[in-house]
C-alpha positions as CSV (number, residue, x, y, z in Angstrom):
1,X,21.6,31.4,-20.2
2,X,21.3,32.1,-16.6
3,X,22.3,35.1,-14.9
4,X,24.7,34.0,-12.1
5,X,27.3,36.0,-14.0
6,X,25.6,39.0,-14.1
7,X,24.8,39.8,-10.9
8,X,28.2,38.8,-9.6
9,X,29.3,41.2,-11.9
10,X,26.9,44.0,-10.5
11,X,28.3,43.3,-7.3
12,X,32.3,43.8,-8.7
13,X,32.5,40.5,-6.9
14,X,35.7,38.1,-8.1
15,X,34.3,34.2,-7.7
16,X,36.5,33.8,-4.6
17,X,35.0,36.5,-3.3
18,X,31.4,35.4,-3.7
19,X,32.4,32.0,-2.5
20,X,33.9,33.7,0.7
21,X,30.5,35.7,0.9
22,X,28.2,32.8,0.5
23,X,29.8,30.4,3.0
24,X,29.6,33.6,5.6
25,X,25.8,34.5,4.5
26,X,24.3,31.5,3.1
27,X,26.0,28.6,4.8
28,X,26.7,27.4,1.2
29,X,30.9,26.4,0.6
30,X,31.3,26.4,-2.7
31,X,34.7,26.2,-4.4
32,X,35.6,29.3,-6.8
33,X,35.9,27.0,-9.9
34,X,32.7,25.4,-8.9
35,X,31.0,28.8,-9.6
36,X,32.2,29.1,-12.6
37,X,31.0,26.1,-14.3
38,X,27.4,27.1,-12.8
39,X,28.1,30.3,-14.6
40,X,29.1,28.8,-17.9
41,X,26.5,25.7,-17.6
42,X,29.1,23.3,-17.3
43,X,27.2,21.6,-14.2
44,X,23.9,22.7,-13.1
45,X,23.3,23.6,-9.2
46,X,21.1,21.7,-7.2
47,X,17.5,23.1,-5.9
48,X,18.6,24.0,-2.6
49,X,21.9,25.7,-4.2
50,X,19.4,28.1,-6.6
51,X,17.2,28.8,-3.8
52,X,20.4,29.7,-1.7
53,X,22.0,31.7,-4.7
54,X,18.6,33.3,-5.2
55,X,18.7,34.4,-1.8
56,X,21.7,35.9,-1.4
57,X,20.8,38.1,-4.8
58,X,17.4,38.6,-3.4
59,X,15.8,37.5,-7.0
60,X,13.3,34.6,-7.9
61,X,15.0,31.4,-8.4
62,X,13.0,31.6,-12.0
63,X,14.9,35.1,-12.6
64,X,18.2,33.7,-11.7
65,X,18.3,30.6,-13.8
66,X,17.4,32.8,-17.0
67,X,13.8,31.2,-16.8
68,X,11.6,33.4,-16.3
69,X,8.7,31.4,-17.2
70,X,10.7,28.4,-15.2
71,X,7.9,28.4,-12.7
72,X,5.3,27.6,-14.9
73,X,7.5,25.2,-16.8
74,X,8.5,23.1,-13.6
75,X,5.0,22.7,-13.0
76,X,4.3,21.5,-16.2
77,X,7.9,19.5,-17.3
78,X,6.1,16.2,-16.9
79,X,3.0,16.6,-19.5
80,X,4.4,13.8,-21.6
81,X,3.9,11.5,-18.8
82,X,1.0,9.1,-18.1
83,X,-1.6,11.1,-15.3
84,X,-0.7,8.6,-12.8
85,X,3.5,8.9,-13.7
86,X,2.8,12.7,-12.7
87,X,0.7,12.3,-9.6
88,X,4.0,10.0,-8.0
89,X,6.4,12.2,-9.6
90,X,4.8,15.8,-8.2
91,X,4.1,13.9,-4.6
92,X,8.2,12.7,-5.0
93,X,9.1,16.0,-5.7
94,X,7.0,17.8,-3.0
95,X,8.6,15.7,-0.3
96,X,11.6,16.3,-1.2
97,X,11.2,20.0,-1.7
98,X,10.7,20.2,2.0
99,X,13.5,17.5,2.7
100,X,11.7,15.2,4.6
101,X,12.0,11.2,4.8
102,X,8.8,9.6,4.1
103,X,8.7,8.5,7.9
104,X,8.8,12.6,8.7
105,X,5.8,13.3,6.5
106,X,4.2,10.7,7.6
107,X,4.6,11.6,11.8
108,X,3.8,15.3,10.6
109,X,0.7,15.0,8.8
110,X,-0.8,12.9,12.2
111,X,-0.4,16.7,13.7
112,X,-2.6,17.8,10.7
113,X,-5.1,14.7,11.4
114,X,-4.1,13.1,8.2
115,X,-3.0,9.3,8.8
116,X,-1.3,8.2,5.6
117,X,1.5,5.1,6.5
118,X,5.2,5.2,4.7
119,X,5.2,2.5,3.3
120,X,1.3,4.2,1.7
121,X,3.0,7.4,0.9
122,X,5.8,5.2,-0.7
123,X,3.6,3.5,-3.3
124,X,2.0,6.8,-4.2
125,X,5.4,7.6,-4.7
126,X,6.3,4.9,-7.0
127,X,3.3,5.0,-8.8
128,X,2.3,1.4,-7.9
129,X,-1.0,2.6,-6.0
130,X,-3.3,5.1,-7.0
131,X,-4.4,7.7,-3.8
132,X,-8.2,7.6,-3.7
133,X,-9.9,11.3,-4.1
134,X,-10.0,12.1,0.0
135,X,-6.6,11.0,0.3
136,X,-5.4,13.2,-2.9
137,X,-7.3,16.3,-1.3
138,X,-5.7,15.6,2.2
139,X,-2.2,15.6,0.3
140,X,-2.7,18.6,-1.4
141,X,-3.7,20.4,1.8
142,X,-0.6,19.4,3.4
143,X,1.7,20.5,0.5
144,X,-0.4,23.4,0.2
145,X,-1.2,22.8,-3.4
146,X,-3.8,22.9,-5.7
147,X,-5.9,19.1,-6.1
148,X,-5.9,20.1,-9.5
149,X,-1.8,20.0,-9.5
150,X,-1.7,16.4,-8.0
151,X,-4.3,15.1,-10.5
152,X,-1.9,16.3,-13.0
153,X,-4.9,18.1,-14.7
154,X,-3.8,21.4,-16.4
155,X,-3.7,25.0,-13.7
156,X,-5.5,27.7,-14.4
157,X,-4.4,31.7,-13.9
158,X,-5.7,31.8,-10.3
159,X,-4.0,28.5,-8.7
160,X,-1.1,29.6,-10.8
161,X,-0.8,32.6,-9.1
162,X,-1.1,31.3,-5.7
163,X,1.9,28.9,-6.4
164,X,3.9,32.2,-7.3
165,X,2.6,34.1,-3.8
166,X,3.5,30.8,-1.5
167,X,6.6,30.7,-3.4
168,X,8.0,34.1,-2.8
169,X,6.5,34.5,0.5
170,X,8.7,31.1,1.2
171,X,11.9,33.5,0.5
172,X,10.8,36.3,2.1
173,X,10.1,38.7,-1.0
174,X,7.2,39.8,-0.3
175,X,7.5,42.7,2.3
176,X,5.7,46.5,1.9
177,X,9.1,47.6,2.5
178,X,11.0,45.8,-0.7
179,X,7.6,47.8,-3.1
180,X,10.3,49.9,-4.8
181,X,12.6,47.3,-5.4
182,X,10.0,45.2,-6.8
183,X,8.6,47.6,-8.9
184,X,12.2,48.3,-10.2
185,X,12.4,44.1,-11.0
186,X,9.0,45.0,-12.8
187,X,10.7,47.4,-15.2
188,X,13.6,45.2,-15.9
189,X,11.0,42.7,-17.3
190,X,9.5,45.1,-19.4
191,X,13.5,46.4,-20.8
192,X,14.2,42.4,-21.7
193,X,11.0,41.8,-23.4
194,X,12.0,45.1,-25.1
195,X,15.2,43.7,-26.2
196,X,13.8,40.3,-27.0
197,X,10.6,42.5,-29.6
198,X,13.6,44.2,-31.3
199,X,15.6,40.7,-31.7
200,X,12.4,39.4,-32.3
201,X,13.4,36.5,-30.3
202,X,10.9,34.2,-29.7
203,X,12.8,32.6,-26.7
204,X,13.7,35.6,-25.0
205,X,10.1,37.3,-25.4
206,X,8.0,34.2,-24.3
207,X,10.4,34.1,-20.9
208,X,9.9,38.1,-20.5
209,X,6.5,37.7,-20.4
210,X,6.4,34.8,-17.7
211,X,8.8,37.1,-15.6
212,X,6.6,40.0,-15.7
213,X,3.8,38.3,-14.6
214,X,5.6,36.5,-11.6
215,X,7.0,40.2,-10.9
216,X,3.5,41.9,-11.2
217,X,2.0,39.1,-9.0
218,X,4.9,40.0,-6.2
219,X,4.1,43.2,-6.5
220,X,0.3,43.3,-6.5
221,X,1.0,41.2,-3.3
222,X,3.2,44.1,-1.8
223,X,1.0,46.7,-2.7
224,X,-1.9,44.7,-0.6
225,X,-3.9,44.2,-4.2
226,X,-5.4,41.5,-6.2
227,X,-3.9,41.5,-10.0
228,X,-7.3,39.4,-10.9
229,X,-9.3,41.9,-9.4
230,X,-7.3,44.9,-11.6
231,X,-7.8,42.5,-14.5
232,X,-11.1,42.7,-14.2
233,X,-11.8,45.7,-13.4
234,X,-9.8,46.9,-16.5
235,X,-12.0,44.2,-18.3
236,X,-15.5,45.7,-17.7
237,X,-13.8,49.1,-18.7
238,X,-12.5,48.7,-22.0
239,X,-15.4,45.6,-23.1
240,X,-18.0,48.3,-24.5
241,X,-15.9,51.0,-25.5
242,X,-16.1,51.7,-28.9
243,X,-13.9,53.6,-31.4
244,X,-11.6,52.5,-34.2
245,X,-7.8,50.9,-35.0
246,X,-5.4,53.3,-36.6
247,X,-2.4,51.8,-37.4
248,X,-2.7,49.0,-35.5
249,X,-3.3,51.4,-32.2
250,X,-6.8,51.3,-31.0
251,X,-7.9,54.8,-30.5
252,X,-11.3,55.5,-28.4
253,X,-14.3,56.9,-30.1
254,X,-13.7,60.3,-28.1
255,X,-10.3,60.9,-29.1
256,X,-11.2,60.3,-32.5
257,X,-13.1,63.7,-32.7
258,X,-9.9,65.5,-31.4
């Protein structure tokens, strides 16, 4: 379920009076009754519509759509398809993510020193040519995404997380100044993964999990701090400590003389 109701509610916000609001702040007209099928799930918003209602919250698109992991799953919504079906599909979806005609990308990669035609980038598209490797890595430089994303080859942690930082530095989240408030969206991961361990719902728990990392990746960002480097660093601490489980806690080999 997605949480458009929610924070309308924590803003004591009628759906007239959000609709008002977001035509005046987010150029967006939508009609009252409109919002509340969003809000129900009778009709699902378009892209640009989350990233304008995530924007007006000031929340991840992820957060707001009640997919926390939603990042990850977009990414990865077309592994049932043929490698060459997800190359066209991610390259269609990339160009349209910045709403550009074919022509537009086209004229604006020559500025980059890429030359790839329309009616080329069209094909890719469609999936009825394949790009060769040098034109695959001069794509994924201009969409500023991993090769490995293109090839439709499975991401690891660290171009993952570099998705996540272009992505919220896109919408303006990360800023030194918003560190409390982010640290505050950190804790409200941790109270629904909470709820979903005492539910023990599966659903709920797996999309906590995804949040917090997305969160902690936002705020390792604002804090000017690499959460791989923390990882590892808290790696090579605990890999030769010794000591013993007791009750399922691991206690160290100095407490247990205490």
């Amino acid at each position: 379920m997605n949480r458009l109701r929610q924070f309308r509610k924590q803003k004591g916000l009628t759906l007239e009076e959000l609709a008002k609001e977001l035509q005046e702040k987010e150029n967006l007209k939508i009609v009252p009754n409109g919002l509340g099928k969003y809000e129900r799930e009778e009709r699902e918003p378009k892209k640009e519509t989350w990233v304008k209602l995530a924007d007006y919250y000031n929340v991840p698109v992820s957060y707001l759509m009640g997919l926390p992991d939603g990042l990850v799953q977009h990414i990865n919504k077309t592994q049932t398809m043929t490698i060459d079906d997800v190359k066209s599909n991610r390259l269609r979806e990339l160009r349209k993510k910045l709403g550009f005609t074919r022509k537009q990308v086209s004229e604006d990669m020559k500025e980059c020193g890429i030359d790839i035609p329309p009616s080329t980038l069209s094909s890719y598209e469609k999936g009825e040519r394949n790009p060769k490797i040098d034109k695959l890595e001069d794509l994924a430089f201009y969409y500023r995404v991993p090769l490995s994303y293109l090839k439709g080859d499975p991401m690891n942690f660290e171009e993952l997380q570099e998705l996540v930082i272009d992505w919220a530095y896109e919408r303006n989240i990360i800023d030194v100044k918003k560190t409390p408030k982010q640290f505050m969206k950190v804790t409200e991961e941790l109270g629904e993964l909470a709820e979903g361990i005492n539910k023990d719902n599966q659903g709920q728990i797996k999309d906590s999990l995804g949040d917090i990392l997305v969160t902690l990746i936002i705020l390792s960002r604002d804090l000017d701090v690499d959460l791989l480097d923390c990882l590892r660093g808290a790696y090579d601490v605990i890999k030769d400590r010794t000591g013993k489980t007791v009750n399922g806690v691991f206690v160290k080999e100095e407490d247990l003389h205490e």
